[in-house]
Steps between C-alpha positions, in 0.01 A plus 500: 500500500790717569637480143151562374487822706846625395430418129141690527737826689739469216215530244333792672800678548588447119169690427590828671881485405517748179738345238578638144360267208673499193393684190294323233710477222357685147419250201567587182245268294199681488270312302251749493415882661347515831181707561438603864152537580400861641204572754525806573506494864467207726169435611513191751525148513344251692621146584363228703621135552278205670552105528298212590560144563180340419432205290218635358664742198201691493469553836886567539487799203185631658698519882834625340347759239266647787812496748724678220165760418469585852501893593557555141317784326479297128427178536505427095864468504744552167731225536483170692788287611405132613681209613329164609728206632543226244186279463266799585213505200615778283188516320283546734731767688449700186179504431438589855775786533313705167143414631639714829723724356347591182496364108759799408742373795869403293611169712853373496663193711501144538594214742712556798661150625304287707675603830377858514395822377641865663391844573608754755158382714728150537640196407134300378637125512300195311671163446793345662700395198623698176483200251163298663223561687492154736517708846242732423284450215245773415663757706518835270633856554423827254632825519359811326653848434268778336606858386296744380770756367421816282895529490574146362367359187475129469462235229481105534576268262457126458568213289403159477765302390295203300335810287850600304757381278742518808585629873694802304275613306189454783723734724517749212180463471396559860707837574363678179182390666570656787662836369203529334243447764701797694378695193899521332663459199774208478765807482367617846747269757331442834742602772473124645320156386362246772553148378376201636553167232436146542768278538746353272501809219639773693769632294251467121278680728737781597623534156206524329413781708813706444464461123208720537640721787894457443781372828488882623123450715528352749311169547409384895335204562451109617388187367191364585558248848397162528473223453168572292563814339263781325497841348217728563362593085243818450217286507619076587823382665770321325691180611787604254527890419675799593274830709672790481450921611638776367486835720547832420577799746736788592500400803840369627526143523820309641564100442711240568590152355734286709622218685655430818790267460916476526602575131882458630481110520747285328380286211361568126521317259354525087193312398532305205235250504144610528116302464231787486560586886716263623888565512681162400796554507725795646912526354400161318420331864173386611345811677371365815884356558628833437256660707550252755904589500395855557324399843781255579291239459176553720242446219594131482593476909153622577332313207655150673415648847114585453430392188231770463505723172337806709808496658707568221281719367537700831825494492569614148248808569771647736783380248377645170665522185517890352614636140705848511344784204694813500418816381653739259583700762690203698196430783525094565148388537380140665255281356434240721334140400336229740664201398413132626580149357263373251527127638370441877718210519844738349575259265435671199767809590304742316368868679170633439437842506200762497709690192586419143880544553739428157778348463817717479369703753735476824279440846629580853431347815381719837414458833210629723308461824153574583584756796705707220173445243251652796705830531542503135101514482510716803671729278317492133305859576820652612687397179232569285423887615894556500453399113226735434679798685172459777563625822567192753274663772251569256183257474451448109134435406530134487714235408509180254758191573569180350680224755642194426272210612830282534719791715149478721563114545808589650396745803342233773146521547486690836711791284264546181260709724803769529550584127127728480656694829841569390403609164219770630777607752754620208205569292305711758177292539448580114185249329735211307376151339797248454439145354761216563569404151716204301710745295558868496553714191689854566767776366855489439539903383721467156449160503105432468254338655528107618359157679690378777405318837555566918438859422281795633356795228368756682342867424371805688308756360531864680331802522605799335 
């Protein structure tokens, strides 16, 4: 209890100490000329954010949408955010959330994983396990952010996969959707995109959106959590599909997109065998022995000592695997990748992964532990407002995250409950929604936008 304490001081602490970010390095490759939006003045914006955890999904939109309406002046809300643990009915959630909120109301979201959903109100826990629902089937959690904003603009998109030629051009398709449902042109960038794809076409997602909006804008997101997965559409939910939003505001808005893990480990190594997402083979050598030498040899002692794949899985999630991206400028960025082995029983030596990595590209091994990945958290609203020049002891007007599902694995049970508390303490008790999610997409300034895995993407929009 002692270390929890000190680790909760040095997180607090963290939050008041000022430090200097660096700057954000300028792009050259501007696809296409920005348009800011003008108002002419700002005239108020209202946000509200409500949960529920019961079964029911009706009854659990009507008790989150009435707690996230509650003292609010307009209760037909622009813009809707919701998240519903994985195996909540996504259908019905829908239906219900426009028959309360209004026909004209623009929807975007998805599943969260099983585990839990997240606001600032708390830490809304459903099932026991990420990947099944044996200790507690039926349980369900939903969390709901509304703004009603005449400073922001907002467009959603969606796509359903099965409907197009391919995942590229459905994303394509889906942000021009979007950018036009915000009332733009295509040559009118939105200062940010929310993203939130189903799993296993991550990166054709996030290039098929920056063919239409270039690497420059910046893309946020998280895939859909499991293990059954969905995308919230404009009028049905899709099992396979990409939601997306596109905002657009002067007001300032500060983000983040990192991980929390030793990048100074020995060990790296080139891939040069590769099936779909599976490394084979790493410097010519079976991955899994290679990765194995890299933990001097506790993947195989703790396969012979348990025998339990969970626990290798565990064990890789603090041990991940990164690739290095560095800008024009010379800023090293981190992409990090949840790897596991692809045979419970180790002996085929392959690693699976939640990324389409090639081969020729050289991978890195890292180390973290879960106390380091709760102040990381702890610390998402600070990093992001230092980003978007916002005052640290300012309270923005609320606040959008995306958190690893995996990373929350890590932090033991009795912990979780701490993550809604230390991110309204650096965030100033400002409305947020956070789903735990299987993949995160983000930006790499110079570099572009990317897929990668254990990470947090995180965004704060302030007042003027």
């Amino acid at each position: 209890m002692k270390k929890i304490n000190r680790i909760f001081l040095i997180c607090l602490l963290s939050c008041i100490i000022m430090i200097s970010g660096c700057a954000q390095e300028e792009f050259k490759l501007v696809p296409k000329e920005k348009i800011k939006t003008t108002n002419g003045g700002i005239t108020g914006t209202e946000v509200g954010t409500g949960w529920s955890a019961n079964e029911n999904p009706e009854e659990a939109v009507k008790e989150a949408v009435d707690m996230a309406l509650e003292g609010k002046t307009n209760k037909n809300p622009d813009f809707a955010i919701i998240f519903a643990s994985s195996g909540s009915n996504l259908s019905l959630i829908l239906s219900k959330a426009k028959e309360l909120l209004g026909s004209k109301i623009k929807i975007y979201g998805g599943t969260s994983d099983s585990r839990a959903v997240m606001t600032d109100k708390g830490f809304v826990k459903a099932t026991e396990k990420g990947y099944e629902y044996s200790k507690m089937e039926g349980k369900r959690g939903l969390a709901v952010m509304t703004i009603n904003s005449e400073d922001i603009i907002f467009g959603v998109g969606s796509a359903d996969f099965s409907a197009y030629t391919s995942v590229h051009e459905a994303s394509k398709a889906a942000v021009i959707n979007a950018i036009l449902d915000a009332g733009k042109q295509t040559n009118e960038l939105p200062d940010i995109i929310l993203l939130t794809p189903t799993i296993g076409d991550e990166e054709e997602v996030v290039e098929g959106v920056e063919e239409v909006v270039g690497k420059e804008t910046i893309i946020l997101g998280g895939t859909t959590g499991g293990p059954t997965q969905a995308v919230f559409g404009e009028d049905k939910a899709y099992d396979k599909g990409v939601s997306l939003a596109v905002i657009y505001t002067n007001l300032p808005i500060g983000w983040t997109f990192e991980g929390g893990f030793d990048t100074k480990m020995p060990g790296s190594g080139i891939v040069t065998k590769v099936d779909g997402q599976h490394i084979i083979e790493i410097d010519n050598r079976p991955a899994l022995d290679v990765y194995n030498e890299w933990l001097n040899g506790e993947i195989d002692r703790l396969y012979e000592k348990v025998k339990d794949p969970a626990e290798i899985r565990d064990l890789l999630t603090l041990s991940p695997i990164y690739r290095k991206y560095t800008s024009p400028s010379g800023q090293d960025y981190f992409l990090f990748s949840h790897p596991w082995p692809r045979d419970d029983t180790l002996v085929d030596r392959a690693v699976s992964t939640s990324t389409k990595i090639k081969v020729g590209e050289r991978i890195y091994f890292s180390k973290g532990t879960w106390e380091t990945l709760v102040n990381r958290i702890g610390n998402l609203p600070k990093n992001a407002k230092i980003k978007g020049n916002i005052e640290l002891n300012k309270k923005p007007l609320f606040a959008i995250g995306y958190i690893c599902a995996g990373v929350m694995g890590t932090i033991p049970e009795s912990e979780r409950e701490k993550l809604p508390v230390l991110i309204n303490y650096a965030n100033n008790n400002a409305p947020f929604i956070a789903p735990f999610t299987w993949g995160e997409q983000g930006h790499f300034p110079g570099v572009g936008n990317k897929h990668g895995n254990l990470l947090t993407s995180f965004i704060v929009v302030g007042e003027e």
